[in-house]
N, C-alpha and C positions, 0 to 999 in steps of 0.2 A: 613587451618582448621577454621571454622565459628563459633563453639562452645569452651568456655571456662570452669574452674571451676568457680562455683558460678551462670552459669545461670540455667535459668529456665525453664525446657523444659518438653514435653508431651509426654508421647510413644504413638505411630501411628501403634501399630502391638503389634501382642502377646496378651499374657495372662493379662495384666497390661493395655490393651488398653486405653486412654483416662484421664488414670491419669497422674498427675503432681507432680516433684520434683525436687531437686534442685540439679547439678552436684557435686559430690563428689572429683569425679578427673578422668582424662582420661589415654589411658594403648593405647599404639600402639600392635597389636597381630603380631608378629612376623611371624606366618605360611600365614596368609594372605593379610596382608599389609594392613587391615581395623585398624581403632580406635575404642577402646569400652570403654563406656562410665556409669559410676556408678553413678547409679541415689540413693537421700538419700530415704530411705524407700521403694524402689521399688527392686521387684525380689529378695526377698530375700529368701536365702537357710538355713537349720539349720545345724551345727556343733554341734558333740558330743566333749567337750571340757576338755580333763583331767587338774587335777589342779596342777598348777605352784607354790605349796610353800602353806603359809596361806594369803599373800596379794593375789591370784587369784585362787578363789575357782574354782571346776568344775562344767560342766552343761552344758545343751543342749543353746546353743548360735544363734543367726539369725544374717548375714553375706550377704551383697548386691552382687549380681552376677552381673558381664558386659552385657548391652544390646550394642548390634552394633549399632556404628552411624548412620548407617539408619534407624532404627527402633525409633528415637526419633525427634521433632521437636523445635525447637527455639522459646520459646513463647515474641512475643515485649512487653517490660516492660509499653511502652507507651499505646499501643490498648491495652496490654491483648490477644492478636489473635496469632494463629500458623502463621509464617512467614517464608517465604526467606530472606537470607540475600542477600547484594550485598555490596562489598567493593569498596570505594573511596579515593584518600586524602581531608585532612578537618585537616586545620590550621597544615604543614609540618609532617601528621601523617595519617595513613591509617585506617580508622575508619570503624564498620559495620553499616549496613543505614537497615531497615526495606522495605522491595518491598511492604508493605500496605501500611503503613503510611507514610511512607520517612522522618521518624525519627530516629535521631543519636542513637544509641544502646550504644556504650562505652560511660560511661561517662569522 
């Protein structure tokens, strides 16, 4: 898998095309054997949300949906450019390397 939490990638498809956000966390789908990946402030759906007591009132809530791995891209922290990744070792540890720039990705 090439993508982590914490990076920063672009959706290349869909309704959200062209923006950017920052992974929240990944979810393997069970029915299909893709990864779906929740991007922060993208695709989000609203919840009518009854209230849990007096510390969580209720109210209509917005909630990120999973877009599939395919439909997002890796943006290089270095360029700033939509990338491939390609993995290597680098110093007894297998690092992601950028196909533009051919800059180390993990720090």
């Amino acid at each position: 898998m090439y993508l982590r939490k914490g990076d920063l990638v672009e959706v290349i498809s869909g309704e959200d095309r062209g923006r950017r956000g920052k992974i929240l966390r990944l979810k393997l789908d069970k029915d299909s054997g893709h990864y779906r990946v929740f991007v922060e402030g993208l695709n989000l759906a609203k919840k009518h949300q009854r209230a849990r007591g007096a510390g969580k009132p209720g109210g209509i809530v917005d909630l990120p949906n999973p877009f599939d791995v395919s439909n997002v891209a890796l943006l290089c922290p270095k360029c700033g450019k939509r990338s491939r990744v390609r993995r290597e070792p680098h110093d007894g540890r297998r690092v992601r390397i950028c196909r533009q720039c051919d800059e180390i990705i993990d720090a």
